[in-house]
N, C-alpha and C positions, 0 to 999 in steps of 0.2 A: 198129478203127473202130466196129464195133459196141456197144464198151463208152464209146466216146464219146459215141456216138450215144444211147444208154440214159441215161448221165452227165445229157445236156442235156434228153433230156424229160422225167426226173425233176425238174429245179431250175425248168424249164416251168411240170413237174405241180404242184407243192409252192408255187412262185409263185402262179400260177393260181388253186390252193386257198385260199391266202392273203388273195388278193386278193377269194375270191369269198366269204368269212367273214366280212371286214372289211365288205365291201359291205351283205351280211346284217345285219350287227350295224350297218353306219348306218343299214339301211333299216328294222331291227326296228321296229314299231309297236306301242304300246300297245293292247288292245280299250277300247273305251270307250263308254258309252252313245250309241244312237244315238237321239239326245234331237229333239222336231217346235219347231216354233217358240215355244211356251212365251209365246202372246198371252195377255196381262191387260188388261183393260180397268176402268177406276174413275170412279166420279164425283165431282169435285174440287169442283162447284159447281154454284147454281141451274142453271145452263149450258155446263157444261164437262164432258168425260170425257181423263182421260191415257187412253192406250195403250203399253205399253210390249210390245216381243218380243225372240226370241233374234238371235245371232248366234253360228253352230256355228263351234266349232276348226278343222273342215276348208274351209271357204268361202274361196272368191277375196277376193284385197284388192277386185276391182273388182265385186263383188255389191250392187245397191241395192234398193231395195224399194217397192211401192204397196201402202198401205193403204186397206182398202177397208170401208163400210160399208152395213147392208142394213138397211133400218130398217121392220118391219113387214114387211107383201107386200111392198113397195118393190122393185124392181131396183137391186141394189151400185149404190153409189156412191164412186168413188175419189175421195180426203178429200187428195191432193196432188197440186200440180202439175206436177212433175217430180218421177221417182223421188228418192228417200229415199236420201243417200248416208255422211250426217255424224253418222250415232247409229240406233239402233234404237227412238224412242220418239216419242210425236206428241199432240198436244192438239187436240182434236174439242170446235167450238167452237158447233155446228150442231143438235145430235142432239133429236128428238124421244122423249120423255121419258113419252110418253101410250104409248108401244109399244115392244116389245121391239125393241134394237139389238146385230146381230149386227157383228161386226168379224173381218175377215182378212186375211192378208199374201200378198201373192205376189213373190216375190225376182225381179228380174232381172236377167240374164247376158246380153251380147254382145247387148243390143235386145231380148230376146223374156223375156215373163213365164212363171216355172217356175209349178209345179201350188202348187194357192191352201194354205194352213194350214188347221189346224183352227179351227171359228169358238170365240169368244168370246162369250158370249148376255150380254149387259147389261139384265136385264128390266127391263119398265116400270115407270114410279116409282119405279126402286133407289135408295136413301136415298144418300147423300154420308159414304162411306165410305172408309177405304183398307185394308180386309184383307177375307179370305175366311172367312166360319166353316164348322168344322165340327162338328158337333156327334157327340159321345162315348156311349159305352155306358159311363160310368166305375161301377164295383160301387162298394157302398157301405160307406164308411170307407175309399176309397183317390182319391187324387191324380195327374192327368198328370204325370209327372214328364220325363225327359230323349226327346228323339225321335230320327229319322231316317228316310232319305229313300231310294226306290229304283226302279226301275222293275218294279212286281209281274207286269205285265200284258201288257209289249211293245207298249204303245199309243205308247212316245216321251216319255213325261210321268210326270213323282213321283207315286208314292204315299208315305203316312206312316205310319211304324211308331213306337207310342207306348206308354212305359213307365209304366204304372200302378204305382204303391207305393202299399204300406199303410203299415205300423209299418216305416221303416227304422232297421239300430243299428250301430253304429260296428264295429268287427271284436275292439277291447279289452272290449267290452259286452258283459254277457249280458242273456240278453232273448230272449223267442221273438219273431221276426220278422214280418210280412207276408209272406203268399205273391207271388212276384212275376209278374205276367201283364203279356203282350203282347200289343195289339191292331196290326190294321193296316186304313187306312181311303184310300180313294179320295178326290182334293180335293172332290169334290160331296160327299161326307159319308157315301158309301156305305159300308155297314161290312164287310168281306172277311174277315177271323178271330180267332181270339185262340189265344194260347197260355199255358198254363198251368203253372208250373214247376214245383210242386209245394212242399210241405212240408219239403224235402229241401235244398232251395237258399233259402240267408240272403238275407233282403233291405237292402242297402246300396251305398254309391258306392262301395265298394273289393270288393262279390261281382260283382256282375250286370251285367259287361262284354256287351255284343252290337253285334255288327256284320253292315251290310246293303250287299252289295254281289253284282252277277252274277258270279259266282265261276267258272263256267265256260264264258262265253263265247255262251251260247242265247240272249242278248237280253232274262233274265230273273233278276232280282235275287234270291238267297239270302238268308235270314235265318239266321245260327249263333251260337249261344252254349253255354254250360257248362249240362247238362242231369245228373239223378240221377232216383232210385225215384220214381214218382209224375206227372212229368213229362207233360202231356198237350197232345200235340199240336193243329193246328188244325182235323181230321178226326176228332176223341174217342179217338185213339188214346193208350195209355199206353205210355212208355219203361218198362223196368225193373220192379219190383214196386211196386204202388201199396199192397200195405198192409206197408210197411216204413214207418217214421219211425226217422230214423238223430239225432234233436236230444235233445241233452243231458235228462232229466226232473228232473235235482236240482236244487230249487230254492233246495236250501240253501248252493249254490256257487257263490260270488259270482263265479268266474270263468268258468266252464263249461256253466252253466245256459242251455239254448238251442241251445249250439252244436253244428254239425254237423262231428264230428272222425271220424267213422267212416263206414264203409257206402262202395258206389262210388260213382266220378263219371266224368259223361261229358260228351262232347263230339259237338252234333249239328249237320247243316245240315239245316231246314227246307226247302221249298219257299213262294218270296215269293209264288207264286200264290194257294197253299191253304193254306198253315201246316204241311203234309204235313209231317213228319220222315220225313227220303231217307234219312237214315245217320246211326249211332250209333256212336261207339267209344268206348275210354276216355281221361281227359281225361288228357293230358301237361304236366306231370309231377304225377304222384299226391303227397297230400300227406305223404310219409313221409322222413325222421323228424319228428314235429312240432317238435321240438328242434333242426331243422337248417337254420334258415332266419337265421342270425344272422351276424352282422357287426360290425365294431369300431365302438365307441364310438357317444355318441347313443341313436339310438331302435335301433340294431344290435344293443343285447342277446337273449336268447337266452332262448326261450317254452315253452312245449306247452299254451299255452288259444288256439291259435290266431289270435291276434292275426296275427305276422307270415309263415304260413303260409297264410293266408288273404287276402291281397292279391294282386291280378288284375288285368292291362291285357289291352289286345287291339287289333288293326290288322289294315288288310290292306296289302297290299305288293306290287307286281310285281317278284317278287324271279329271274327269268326274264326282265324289260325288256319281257314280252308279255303275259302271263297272270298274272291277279291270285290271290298265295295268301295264304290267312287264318292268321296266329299269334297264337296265343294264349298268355300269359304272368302267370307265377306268382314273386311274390318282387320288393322291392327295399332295402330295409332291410340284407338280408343276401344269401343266396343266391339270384341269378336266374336263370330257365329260361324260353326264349324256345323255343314248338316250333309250327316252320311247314308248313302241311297245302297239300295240292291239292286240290280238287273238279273231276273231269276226268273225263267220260262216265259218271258216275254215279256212280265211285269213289272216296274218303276217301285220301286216302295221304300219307306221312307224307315231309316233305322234306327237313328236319332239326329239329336240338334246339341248340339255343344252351345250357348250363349253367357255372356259373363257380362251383360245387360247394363251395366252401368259403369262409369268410372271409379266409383266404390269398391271395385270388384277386382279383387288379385290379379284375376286374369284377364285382364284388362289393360293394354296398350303395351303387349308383350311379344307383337307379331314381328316375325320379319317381312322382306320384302321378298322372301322364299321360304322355304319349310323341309322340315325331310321327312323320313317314315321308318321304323324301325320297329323292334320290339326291343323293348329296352328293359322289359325286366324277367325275360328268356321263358314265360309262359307260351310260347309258340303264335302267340295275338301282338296285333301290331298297335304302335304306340304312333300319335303324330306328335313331331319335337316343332313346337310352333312359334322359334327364335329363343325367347325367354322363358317358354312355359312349355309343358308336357300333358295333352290330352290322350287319358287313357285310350283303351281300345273296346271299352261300352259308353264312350259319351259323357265321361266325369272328366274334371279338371283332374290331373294327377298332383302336380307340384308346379308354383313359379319360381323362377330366381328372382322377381321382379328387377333384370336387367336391362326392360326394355326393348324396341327395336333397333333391327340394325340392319346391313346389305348383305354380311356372307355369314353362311353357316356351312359347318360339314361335321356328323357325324360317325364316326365307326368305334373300330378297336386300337384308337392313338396310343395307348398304352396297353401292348399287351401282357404286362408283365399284371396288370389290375382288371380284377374282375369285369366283366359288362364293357354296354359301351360307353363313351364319351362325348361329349357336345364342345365343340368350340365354335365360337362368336367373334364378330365385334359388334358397337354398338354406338351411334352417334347421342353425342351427349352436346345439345344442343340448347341453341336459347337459353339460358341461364341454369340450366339440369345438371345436376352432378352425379359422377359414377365410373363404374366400369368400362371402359374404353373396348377393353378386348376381355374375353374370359373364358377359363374351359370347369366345366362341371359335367358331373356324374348323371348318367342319362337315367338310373333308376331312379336313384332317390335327389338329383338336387345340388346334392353334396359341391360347393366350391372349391374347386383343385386348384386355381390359379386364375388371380384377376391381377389389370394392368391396366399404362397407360389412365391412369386415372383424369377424370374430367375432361380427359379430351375425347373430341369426336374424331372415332377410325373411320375411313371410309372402306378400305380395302383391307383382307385379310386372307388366310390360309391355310389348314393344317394336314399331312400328308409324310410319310417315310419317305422322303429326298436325299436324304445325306445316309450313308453306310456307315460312318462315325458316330454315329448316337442312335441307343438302342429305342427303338417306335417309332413315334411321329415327331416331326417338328412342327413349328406354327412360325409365322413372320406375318404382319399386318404394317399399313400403316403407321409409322413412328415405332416400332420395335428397337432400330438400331442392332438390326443385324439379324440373325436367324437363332433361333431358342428353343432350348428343349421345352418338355411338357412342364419343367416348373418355374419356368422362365428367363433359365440362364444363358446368356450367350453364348453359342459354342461353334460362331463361326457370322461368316459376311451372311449380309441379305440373298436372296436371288437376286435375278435380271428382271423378274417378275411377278406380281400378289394379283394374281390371275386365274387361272384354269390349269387342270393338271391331267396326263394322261400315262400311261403304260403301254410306250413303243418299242424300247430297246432289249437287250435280253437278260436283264439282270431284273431281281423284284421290286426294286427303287424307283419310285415313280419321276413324271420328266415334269418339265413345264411349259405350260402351252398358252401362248400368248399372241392375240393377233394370227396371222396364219404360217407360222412358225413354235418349233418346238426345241428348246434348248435343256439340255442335261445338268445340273448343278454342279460346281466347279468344273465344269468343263467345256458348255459353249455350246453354241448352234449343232445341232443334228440332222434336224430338218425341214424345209423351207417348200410352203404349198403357191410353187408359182404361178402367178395368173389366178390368184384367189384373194376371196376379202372376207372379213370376220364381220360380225353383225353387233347392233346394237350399241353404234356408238364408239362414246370411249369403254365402255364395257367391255368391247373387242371380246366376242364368245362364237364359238362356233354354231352351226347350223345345232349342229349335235354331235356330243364323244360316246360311243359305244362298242360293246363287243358283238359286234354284227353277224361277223365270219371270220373264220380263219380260228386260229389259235385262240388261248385266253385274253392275247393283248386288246387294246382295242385301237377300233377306228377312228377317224373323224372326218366329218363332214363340214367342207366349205361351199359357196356360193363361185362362181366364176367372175369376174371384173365388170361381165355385161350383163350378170343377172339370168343370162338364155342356159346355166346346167348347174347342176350340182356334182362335186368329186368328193366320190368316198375313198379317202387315203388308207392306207395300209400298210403296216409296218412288211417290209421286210430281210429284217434282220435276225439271222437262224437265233433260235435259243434250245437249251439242254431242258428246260423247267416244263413241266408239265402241269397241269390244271384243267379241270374239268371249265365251261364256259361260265365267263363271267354272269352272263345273262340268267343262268341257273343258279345264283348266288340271292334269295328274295330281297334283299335289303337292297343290294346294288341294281336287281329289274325293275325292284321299285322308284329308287335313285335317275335312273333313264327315263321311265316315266314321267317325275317331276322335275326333270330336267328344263325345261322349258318356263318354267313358270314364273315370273318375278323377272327379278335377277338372277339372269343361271348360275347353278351350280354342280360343278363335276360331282359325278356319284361316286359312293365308297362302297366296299363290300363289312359285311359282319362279321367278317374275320380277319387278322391284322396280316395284310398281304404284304409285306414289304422283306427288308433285308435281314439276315434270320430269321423267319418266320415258320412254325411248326407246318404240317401237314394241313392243308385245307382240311377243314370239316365237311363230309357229306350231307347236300342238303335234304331234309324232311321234304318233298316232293312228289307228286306223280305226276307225270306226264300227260297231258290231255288232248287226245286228239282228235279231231272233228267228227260232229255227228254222223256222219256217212258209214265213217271207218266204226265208230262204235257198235252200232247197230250190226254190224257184221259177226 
């Protein structure tokens, strides 16, 4: 009896367990910024100002809002008549203009108003503008180039981290470089540090991967990238030896002259508050053999002037479904090493190492020249899509399409009428290589949905809900001949542009953003950032597109003509549509994150935000906010 008795409360126990694991794993929550209301205020006209604010991920469907204005000494005046139910944004039609106008929101739940936002200061006489400047300490002979966005400070609200370049050179180039420095700067303009890499580290779009995000959970955003000799932090501290220089000095060597193939390299997280470097180790995987980074055919031949030894992405990833960890990754031409770190209580530790070591190897010469992050087979852990292949979220290969690399990728939900999300590519098919040109496949399993363009090499590509006439996404690349649904059919002209894409106007249909202008599909320019320049060439990409502030649409961020500020634009164009912020959507925060990396690409969310689109999903989250506030 007693061993019956044993029998059953083990299958109890073991039940029990089961069920209480399961539970965990549906209840897991992502950490995520715990972001304040994110009020912007602009003035649209002799007499007009938009207001636009947030709406967080975790908020009630039935949360509405008064906005409130204080004009001068003035005592608030709430600026609607009945709470705010149908959008987060409002047009003040009223405002005194001889004096400063302050603007705030206070949400209400179940009849009673929550605790007011932070104000918006609209000073007196602010000209009729729609972005924010801020002005730069840019040294001279160098360029804003690629940005990003974090919270330094635990005030609830971005700061921006901006990548200065000097002389940047391709990775096949020799050439002494620019040194490449980081500044990071408060939206009023305040300037908080800079970081300085040193002499040691190459400056170009395929070295100087970084990425910004709270890494461990304090409510306070890290800064980490690839550091070596010289390296000086944001406190004047130096990594390593500053009087080493590991760059090539022959100048008679048409391939080597410049380059940094010797000496160590590291791999550091900063502090987003002070620029502090917390921790230094070495960067995974070193780059030895230089001759061992090859792959078949194409550009997969096989180097030692470090060409393809020398190419770099970078992501972060809740590869744990809770806790976001940073990988950093070397190789895609030929051999890829994908190795993911934790920053946990102050310690650096290593998670794993993805390597696919030889040209033998599947996954092997599959990378792009960007990456995205996702979970793509809806266990709450995240996946990295690494062009042509798919590495789990423990460090295993998932699946290749073996279609090679290419320049643009973007993943979401292009079809939402089909399960999961979707990957679309293109893919240079080069040197004597045959294949796929462009192609979209199943982000779970692989599965090919449509491939094109065959044998020839795309350079540019797209996919994105543009058109209101065809149900999802559409895609247009390079030699399409016109604009095509998701199985390839033509169903209308090209864009104006195979570019960059954002969500300014007020409908769900995304715009296109090219250079520093944004134009609507069949319909033409909307709007135009004067006295601004896009970066990186003919790539023409902005600083960064994000949902910053204001509503769910988002921003974007240019350079000025002289390099001396940055402007973050802002729609303001009223809309009825409601949405919780983009930024609270993990696949699209992580999207912004890896925004910079490579060749940029606009982020997507994990749910199909376009024209019919169901109900956004609420996301799995909790809000994390700084250690001060916790403790309390």
């Amino acid at each position: 009896m007693k061993i019956i008795q044993t029998s059953y409360i083990r299958r109890i126990a073991v039940i029990a367990l089961t069920l209480f694991i399961s539970v965990n794993i549906a209840m897991s929550q992502r950490q995520m910024e715990n972001l304040g209301r994110g009020v912007i205020a602009m003035r649209t006209a002799a007499d007009t100002v938009y207001i636009g604010w947030r709406l967080l991920g975790t908020e009630s469907d039935n949360i509405t809002f008064n906005l409130y204005r204080k004009s001068g000494n003035e005592n608030p005046v709430r600026l609607n008549k009945s709470p705010i139910s149908e959008s987060t944004n409002f047009q003040d039609g009223k405002p005194d203009f001889t004096v400063d106008n302050s603007y705030f929101v206070k949400a209400v739940l179940n009849g009673e108003e929550q605790e007011a936002s932070k104000l918006f200061v609209l000073k007196a006489n602010s000209p009729v503008q729609q972005y924010i400047n801020i002005p730069l300490k840019t040294p001279e002979g160098y360029k804003p180039n690629d940005a990003s966005v974090g919270d330094l400070d635990g005030d609830g609200e971005y700061e921006i981290i901006v990548h200065q370049t000097g002389r940047s050179i391709d990775t096949p180039s020799p050439g002494i470089s620019g040194i490449p420095i980081f500044q990071a700067y408060k939206m009023d303009g305040t300037f908080l540090w800079q970081i300085n890499l040193g002499k040691n580290i190459r400056e170009g779009a395929h070295y100087t991967q970084f990425m910004v995000y709270d890494l461990d959970g304090d409510g306070i955003a890290e800064f980490a990238c690839k550091t070596a000799d010289g390296t000086i932090d944001g406190v004047g501290k130096v990594i390593g030896d500053s009087t080493k220089d590991w760059r090539n000095p022959d100048k008679n060597s048409r391939s080597l002259y410049g380059k940094i193939l010797e000496g160590p390299e590291f791999f550091t997280i900063f502090s987003g508050r002070t620029g502090e470097a917390l921790a230094t180790t070495n960067y995974i995987p070193n780059r030895y053999p230089l001759n061992g980074w090859n792959g078949h055919g194409g550009n997969g031949k096989s180097d030692h002037t470090g060409n393809r030894v020398d190419r770099f992405l970078a992501c972060v990833a809740y590869l744990d479904g809770v806790h976001p960890s940073v990988v950093m990754c070397r190789g895609y031409y030929g051999r890829t090493v994908l190795a993911a770190c934790d920053w946990r209580d102050g310690k650096l530790t290593s998670r794993w190492v993805f390597d696919s070591k030889d040209s033998e190897n599947p996954f092997s010469g599959q990378g792009n020249h960007n990456l995205c992050v996702a979970d793509v087979d809806g266990d709450g852990k995240d996946e990295i899509i690494y062009g042509s292949m798919v590495v789990d979220d423990n460090g295993k290969g998932l699946f290749s399409t073996g279609f090679r690399h290419g320049d643009a990728i973007h993943v979401g939900k292009l079809d939402p009428k089909r399960p999961g999300l979707q990957v679309f590519g293109i893919h240079e098919i080069e040197e004597g290589t045959t294949g796929e040109g462009a192609a979209v496949y199943d982000a779970k399993t692989g599965e090919v949905l449509y491939k094109g363009s065959m044998d020839k090499d795309v350079g540019r590509g797209v996919a994105e809900d543009i058109y209101p006439g065809n149900p999802g996404a559409e895609m247009w690349f390079s030699g399409s001949n016109g604009l095509l649904n998701l199985k390839g059919e033509r169903i209308g002209n090209a864009p104006t542009s195979t570019n960059f894409l954002i969500w300014w106007d007020g409908d769900f249909s995304r715009e296109l953003l090219d250079k520093n202008r944004i134009d609507k599909y069949n319909v033409g320019r909307i709007f135009t950032a004067e006295g601004c320049m896009s970066n990186n060439g003919t790539k023409a990409t902005p600083a960064l597109t994000a949902d910053l502030f204001g509503d769910w649409r988002e921003e974007v961020i240019f350079r000025t003509a002289d390099n001396q500020n940055l402007r973050i634009y802002s729609t303001t164009i009223p809309t009825n549509h409601r949405i919780y912020t983009l930024m609270h959507d993990p696949q699209y925060r992580l999207g912004v994150a890896t925004e910079n990396v490579g060749y940029n690409q606009p982020p997507h969310t994990g749910f199909f935000l376009g024209t019919d689109m169901k109900k956004a999903p609420k996301p799995n989250i909790v809000l994390v906010k700084p250690l001060t506030e916790q403790k309390k």
